[in-house]
C-alpha positions as CSV (number, residue, x, y, z in Angstrom):
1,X,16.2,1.3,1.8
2,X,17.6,4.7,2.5
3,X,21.4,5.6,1.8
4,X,23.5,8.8,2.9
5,X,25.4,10.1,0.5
6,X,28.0,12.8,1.6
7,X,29.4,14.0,-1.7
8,X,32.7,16.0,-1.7
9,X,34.6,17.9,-5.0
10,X,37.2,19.8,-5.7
11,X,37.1,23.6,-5.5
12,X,38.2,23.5,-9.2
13,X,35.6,21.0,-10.2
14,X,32.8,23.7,-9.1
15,X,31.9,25.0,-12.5
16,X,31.9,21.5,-13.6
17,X,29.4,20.0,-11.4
18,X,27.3,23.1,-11.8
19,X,27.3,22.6,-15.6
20,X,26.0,18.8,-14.8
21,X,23.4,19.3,-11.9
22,X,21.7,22.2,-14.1
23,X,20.9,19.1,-16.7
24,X,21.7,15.8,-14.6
25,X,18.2,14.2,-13.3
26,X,17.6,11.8,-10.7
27,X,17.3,8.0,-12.4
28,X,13.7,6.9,-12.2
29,X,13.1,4.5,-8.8
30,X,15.1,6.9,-6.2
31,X,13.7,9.4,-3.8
32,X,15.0,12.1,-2.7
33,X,13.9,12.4,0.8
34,X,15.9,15.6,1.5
35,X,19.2,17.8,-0.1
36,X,21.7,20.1,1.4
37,X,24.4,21.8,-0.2
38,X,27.2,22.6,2.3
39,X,27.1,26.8,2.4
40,X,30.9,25.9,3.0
41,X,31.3,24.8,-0.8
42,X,32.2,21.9,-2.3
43,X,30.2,19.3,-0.7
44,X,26.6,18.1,-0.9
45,X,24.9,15.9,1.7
46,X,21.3,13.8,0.8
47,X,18.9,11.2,1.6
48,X,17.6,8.4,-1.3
49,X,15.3,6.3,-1.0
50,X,16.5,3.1,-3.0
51,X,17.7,-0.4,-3.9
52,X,21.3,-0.9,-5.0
53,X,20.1,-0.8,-8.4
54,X,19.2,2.7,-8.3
55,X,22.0,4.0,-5.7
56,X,24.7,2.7,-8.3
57,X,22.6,5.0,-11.2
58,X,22.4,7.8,-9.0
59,X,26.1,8.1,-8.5
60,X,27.4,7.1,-12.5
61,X,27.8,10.2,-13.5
62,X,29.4,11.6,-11.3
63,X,32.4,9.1,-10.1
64,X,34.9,10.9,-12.4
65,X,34.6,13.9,-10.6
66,X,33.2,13.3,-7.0
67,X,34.6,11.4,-3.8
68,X,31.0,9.7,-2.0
69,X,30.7,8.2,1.9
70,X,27.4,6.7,1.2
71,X,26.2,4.0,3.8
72,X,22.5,2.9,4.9
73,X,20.7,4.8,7.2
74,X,17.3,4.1,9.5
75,X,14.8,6.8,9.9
76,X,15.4,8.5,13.8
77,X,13.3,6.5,15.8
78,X,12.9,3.5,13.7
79,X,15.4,1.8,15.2
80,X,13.6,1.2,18.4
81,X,11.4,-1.0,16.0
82,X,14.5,-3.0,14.6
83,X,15.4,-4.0,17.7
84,X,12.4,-5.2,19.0
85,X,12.6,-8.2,16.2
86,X,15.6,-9.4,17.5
């Protein structure tokens, strides 16, 4: 399933979360199927590919110090296909 993740900090948390993404990975069983860091600052925006499982390990580390809006997503276009099973 894929999952939006809009990730927000504080401006004096920017050191901090660059110390942590230069070492933090992503857990094995989520794909990232695209990135964007907000040229604005503080914010990041991505796509996973996941279960629950591995959207809860994705986010651990970094609950103490980030606010997420994450919610499920459909590829554009897909969702002509969903609602032809109904």
């Amino acid at each position: 399933m894929y999952f939006m993740n809009i990730c927000t900090w504080a401006p004096e948390d920017e050191k901090e979360i660059e110390k942590r993404r230069a070492k933090w990975k992503w857990p094995k069983g989520v794909t990232v199927v695209c990135e964007f860091f907000d040229l604005q600052g503080c914010r990041v925006i991505n796509v996973v590919d996941t279960d629950e499982k591995g959207l809860i390990q994705s986010r651990a580390a970094w609950v103490d110090i980030m606010i997420f809006e994450t919610f499920p997503v459909v590829p554009f276009g897909e969702s002509k296909t969903l609602s032809k099973k109904k």
